[in-house]
VEXDREN-2710 file (C-alpha; in Angstrom, 1 decimal):
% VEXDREN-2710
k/r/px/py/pz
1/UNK/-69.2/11.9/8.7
2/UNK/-72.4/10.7/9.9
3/UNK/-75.1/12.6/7.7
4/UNK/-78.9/13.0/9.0
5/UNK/-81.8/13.4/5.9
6/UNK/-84.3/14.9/7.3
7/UNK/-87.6/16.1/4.7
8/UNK/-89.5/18.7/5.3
9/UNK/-92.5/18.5/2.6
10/UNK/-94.1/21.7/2.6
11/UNK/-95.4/24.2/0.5
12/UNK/-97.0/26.8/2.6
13/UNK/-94.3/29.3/3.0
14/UNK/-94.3/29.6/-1.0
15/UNK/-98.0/29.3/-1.2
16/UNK/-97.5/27.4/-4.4
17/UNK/-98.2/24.0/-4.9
18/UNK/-94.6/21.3/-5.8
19/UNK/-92.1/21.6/-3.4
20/UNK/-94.0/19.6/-0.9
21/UNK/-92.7/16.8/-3.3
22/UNK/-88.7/17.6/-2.9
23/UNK/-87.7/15.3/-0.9
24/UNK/-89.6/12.1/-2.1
25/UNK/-87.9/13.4/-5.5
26/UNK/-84.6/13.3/-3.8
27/UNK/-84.9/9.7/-2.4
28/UNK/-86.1/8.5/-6.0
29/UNK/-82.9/9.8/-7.1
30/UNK/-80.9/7.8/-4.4
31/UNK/-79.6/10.8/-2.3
32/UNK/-78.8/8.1/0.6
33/UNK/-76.5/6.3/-2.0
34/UNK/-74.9/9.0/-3.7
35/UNK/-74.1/10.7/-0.5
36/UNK/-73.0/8.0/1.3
37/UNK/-70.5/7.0/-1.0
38/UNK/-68.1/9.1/0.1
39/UNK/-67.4/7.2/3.2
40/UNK/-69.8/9.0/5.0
41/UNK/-72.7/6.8/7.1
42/UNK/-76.1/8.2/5.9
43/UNK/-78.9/8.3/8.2
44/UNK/-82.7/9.3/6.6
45/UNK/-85.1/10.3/9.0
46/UNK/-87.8/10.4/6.8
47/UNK/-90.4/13.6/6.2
48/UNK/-91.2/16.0/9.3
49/UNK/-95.0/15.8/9.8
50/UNK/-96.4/18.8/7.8
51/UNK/-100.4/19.3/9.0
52/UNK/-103.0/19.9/6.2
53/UNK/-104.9/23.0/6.0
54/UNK/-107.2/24.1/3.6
55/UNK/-106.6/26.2/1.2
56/UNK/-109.4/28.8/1.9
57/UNK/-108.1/28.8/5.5
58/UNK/-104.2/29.4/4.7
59/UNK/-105.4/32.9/6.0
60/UNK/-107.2/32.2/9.0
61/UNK/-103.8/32.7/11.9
62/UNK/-102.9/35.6/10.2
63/UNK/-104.4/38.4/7.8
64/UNK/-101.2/39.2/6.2
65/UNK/-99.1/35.6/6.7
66/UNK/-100.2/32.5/4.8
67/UNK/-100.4/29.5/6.9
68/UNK/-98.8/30.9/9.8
69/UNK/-99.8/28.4/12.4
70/UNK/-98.7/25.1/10.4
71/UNK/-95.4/26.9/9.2
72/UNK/-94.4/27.6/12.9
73/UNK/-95.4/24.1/14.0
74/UNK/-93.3/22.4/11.8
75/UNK/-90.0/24.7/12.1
76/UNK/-90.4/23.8/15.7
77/UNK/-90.3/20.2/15.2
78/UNK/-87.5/20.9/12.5
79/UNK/-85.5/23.0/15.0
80/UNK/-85.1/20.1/17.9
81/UNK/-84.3/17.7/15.1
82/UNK/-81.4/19.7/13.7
83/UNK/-80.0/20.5/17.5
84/UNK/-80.3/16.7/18.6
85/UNK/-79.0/15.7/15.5
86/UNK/-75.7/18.5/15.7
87/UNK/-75.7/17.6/19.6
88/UNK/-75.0/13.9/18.6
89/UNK/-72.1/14.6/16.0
90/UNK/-74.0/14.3/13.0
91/UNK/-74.7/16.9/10.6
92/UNK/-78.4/17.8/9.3
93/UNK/-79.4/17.7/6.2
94/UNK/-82.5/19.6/5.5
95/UNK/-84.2/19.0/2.3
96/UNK/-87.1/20.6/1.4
97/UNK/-89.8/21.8/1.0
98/UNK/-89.6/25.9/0.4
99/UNK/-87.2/27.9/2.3
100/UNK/-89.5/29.0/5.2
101/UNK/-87.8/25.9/6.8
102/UNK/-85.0/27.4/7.4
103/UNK/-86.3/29.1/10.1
104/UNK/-86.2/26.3/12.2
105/UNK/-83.0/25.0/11.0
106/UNK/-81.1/28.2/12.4
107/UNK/-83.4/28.0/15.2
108/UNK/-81.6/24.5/15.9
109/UNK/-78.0/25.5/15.2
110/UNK/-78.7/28.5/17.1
111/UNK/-79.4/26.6/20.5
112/UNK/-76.1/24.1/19.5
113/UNK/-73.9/26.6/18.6
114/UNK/-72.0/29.5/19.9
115/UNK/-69.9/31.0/17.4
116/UNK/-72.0/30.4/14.5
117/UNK/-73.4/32.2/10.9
118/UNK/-75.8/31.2/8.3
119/UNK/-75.0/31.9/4.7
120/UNK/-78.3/32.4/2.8
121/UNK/-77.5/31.5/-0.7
122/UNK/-80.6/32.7/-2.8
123/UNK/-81.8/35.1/-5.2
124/UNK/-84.3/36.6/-2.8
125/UNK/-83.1/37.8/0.7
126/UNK/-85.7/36.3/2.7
127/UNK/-86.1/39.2/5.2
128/UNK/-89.5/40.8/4.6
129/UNK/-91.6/40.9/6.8
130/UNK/-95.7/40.6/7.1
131/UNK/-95.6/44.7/6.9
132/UNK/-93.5/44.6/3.8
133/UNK/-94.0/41.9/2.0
134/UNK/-96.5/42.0/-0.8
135/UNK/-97.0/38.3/-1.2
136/UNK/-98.0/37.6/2.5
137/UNK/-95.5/34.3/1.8
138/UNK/-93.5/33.3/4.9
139/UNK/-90.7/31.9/2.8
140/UNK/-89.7/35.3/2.3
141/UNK/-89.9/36.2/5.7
142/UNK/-88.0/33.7/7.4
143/UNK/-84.3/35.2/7.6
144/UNK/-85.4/37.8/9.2
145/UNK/-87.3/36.2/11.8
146/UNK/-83.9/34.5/12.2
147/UNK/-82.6/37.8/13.2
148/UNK/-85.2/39.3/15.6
149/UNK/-87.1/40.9/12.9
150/UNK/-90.7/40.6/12.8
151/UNK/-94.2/38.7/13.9
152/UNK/-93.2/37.7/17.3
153/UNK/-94.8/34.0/16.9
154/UNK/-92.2/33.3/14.1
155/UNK/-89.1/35.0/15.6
156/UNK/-89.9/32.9/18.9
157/UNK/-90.1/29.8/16.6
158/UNK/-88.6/26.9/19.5
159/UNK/-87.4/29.3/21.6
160/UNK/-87.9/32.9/22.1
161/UNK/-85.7/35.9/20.7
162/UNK/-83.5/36.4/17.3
163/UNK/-81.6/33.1/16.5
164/UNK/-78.6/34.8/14.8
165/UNK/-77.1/38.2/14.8
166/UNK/-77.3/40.5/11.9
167/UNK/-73.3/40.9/11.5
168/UNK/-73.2/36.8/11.1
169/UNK/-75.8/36.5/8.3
170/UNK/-74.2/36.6/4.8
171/UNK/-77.0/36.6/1.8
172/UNK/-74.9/35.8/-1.6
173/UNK/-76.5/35.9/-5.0
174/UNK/-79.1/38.0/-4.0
175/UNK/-81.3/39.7/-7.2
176/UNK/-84.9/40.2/-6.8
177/UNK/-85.0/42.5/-3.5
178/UNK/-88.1/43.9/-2.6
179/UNK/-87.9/47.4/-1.4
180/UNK/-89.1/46.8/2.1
181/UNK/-85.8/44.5/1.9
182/UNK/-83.8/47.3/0.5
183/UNK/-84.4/49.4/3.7
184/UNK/-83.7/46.6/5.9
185/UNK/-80.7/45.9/4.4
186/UNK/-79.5/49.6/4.6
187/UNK/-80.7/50.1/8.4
188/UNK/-79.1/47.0/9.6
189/UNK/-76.0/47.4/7.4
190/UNK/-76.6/43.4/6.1
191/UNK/-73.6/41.6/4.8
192/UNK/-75.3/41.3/1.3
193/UNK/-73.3/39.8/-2.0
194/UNK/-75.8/40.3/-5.1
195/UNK/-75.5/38.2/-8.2
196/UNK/-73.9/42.0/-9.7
197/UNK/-71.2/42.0/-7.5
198/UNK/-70.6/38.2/-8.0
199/UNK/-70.2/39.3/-11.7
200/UNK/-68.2/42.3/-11.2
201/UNK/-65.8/40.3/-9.5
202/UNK/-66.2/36.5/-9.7
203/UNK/-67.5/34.2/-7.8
204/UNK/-64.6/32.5/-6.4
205/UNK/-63.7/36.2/-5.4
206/UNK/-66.6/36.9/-3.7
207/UNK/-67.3/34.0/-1.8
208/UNK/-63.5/34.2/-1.0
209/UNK/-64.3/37.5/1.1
210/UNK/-66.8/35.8/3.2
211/UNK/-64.9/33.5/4.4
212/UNK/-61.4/35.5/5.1
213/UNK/-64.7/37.8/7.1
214/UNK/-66.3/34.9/9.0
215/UNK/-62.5/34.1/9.9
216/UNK/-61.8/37.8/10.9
217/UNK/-64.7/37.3/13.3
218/UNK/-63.7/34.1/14.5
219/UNK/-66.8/31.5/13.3
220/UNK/-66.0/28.1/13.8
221/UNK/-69.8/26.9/12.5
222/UNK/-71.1/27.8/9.3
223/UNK/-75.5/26.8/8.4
224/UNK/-75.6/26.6/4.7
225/UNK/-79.0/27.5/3.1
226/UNK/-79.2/26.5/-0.2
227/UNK/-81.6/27.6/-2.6
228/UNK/-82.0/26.4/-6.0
229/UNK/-82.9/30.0/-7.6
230/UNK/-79.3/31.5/-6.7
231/UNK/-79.0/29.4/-10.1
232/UNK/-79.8/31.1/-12.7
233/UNK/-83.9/30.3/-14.3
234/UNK/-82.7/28.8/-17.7
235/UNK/-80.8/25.8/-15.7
236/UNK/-83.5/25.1/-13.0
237/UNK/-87.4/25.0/-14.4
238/UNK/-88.1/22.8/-11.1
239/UNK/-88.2/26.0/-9.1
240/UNK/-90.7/28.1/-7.7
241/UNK/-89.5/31.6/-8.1
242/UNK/-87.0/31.3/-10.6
243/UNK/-85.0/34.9/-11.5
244/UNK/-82.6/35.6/-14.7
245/UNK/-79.2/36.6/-14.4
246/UNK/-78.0/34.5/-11.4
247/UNK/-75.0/31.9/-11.3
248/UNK/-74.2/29.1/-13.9
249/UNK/-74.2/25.9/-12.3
250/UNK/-70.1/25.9/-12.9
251/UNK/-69.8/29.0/-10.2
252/UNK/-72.6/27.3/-7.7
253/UNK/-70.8/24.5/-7.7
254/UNK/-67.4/26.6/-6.8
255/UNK/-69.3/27.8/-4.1
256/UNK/-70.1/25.1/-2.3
257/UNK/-66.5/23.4/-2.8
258/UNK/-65.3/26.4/-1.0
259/UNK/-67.6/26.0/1.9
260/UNK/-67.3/22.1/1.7
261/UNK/-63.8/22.3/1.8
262/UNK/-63.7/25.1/4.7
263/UNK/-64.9/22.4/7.5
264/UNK/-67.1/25.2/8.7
265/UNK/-70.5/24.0/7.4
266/UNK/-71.9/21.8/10.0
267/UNK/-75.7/21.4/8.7
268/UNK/-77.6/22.3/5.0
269/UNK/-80.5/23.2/4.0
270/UNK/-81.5/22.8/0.6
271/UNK/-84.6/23.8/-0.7
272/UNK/-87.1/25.1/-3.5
273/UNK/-87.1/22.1/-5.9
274/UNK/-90.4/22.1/-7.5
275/UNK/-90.9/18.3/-9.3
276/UNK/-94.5/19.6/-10.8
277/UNK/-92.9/22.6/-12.7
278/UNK/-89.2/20.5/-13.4
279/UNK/-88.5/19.6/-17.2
280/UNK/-87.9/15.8/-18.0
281/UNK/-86.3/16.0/-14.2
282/UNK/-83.8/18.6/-15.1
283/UNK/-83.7/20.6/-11.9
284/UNK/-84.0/17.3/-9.9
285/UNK/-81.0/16.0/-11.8
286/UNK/-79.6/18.7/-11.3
287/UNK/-80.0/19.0/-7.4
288/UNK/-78.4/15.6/-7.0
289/UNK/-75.5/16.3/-8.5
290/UNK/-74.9/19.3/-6.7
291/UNK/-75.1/17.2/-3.0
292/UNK/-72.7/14.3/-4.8
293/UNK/-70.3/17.5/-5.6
294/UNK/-71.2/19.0/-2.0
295/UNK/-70.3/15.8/0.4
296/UNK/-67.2/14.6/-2.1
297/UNK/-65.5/17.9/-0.7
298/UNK/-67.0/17.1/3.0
299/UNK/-64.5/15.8/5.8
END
């Protein structure tokens, strides 16, 4: 498999200040080699231009959106990246940065592929919107701007309209909902697997029943967005928003060897690893071993 890194080092969609330094932490742990040795060819595009505002004008495109003009420029750059790259074969892997990128990642796969769906996996959902959410930070606005919901400069993010439909969005290990998310989820009927229902049942259970339901519905390409809080906080410091009660790193690891092994995931994003608030590298570590356990299981 020919594997495309591509960095996106930004912080604005978190408004807090670390994850901007993701992927250089990722290259100092060798992802290019530890991928790549799994008979894949490994291609590192380097880091996506990310313009520099000023703090005191993160406000200043939006009253109720931080850094709104920035955040859409560079998921429009990152969106024709991750459909050239998918239109030439190779797969995209998106590291990050916070998860506002992932806008423009399903904005790419969205204009390269047909029978698509993303799987969020993240404690948040993602799917505020800049009338609901009470941080004003786009990273958790960005899936639903994926799905036609919201400010109309971010939903047309590379080009206009929703990039996914709402029955092909699965959010798994979701836990800290904000009510505005709540009422989304209930009026759009969202295919939503919280961490409660992952230990109710299992996780191999659970992420067993999306996939026999992206099958039912005949998806032949699956977008993986990876967030490191879907871990639970205790094993990943080196995250913004870390929340209790979420997966051990034994069941997120199941996770992705289902997906891996499915042939279904044709481009990742993987996101929220925060170097300035990581412990003697633990979440970095971490992170690495989960892509060397990801790509071993990749065809």
């Amino acid at each position: 498999m020919d594997i495309n890194i591509i960095g996106v080092p930004i912080f604005y969609g978190a408004d807090k200040r670390g994850p901007e330094y993701g992927p250089e932490k990722l290259r100092e742990k060798n992802i290019v080699e530890v991928i790549g040795k799994y008979n894949h060819r490994v291609f590192d595009f380097g880091d996506l231009f990310v313009p520099q505002v000023k703090e005191y004008n993160k406000f200043f495109s939006h009253p109720n959106m931080k850094y709104l003009d920035p955040i859409v420029q560079v998921n429009n750059n990152l969106a024709h990246i991750v459909y050239s790259s998918i239109k030439s074969g190779s797969f995209p892997l998106i590291i990050g940065g916070d998860h506002s990128i992932g806008l423009g990642s399903v904005a790419g796969v969205s204009r390269a592929s047909k029978k698509f769906a993303v799987v969020w996996v993240d404690a948040h959902g993602d799917i505020n919107t800049h009338e609901t959410s009470e941080s004003a930070n786009v990273h958790g606005m960005s899936l639903a701007k994926a799905m036609g919901i919201g400010y109309p400069d971010l939903v047309d993010v590379y080009f206009k309209g929703k990039k996914v439909e709402n029955e092909h969005v699965y959010i798994v290990g979701a836990r800290d909902l904000d009510k505005g998310e709540y009422d989304l989820i209930k009026k759009e009927d969202l295919n939503v697997y919280t961490a409660k229902r992952i230990h109710e049942y299992g996780l191999e259970y659970v992420v067993n029943e999306v996939m026999n339901n992206l099958k039912k519905k005949d998806i032949d390409t699956i977008h993986l967005s990876f967030d490191l809080d879907f871990i639970d906080a205790q094993f990943v410091p080196g995250t913004g928003t870390p929340v209790p009660d979420g997966m051990t790193i034994d069941e997120a690891k199941i996770l992705l060897r289902i997906f891996a092994e499915s042939g279904l995931v044709k481009s990742m994003d993987f996101v929220e690893l925060n170097p300035l608030l990581d412990r003697n590298d633990m979440t970095a570590d971490l992170a690495i071993d989960l892509l060397d356990w990801t790509f071993k299981y990749m065809a």
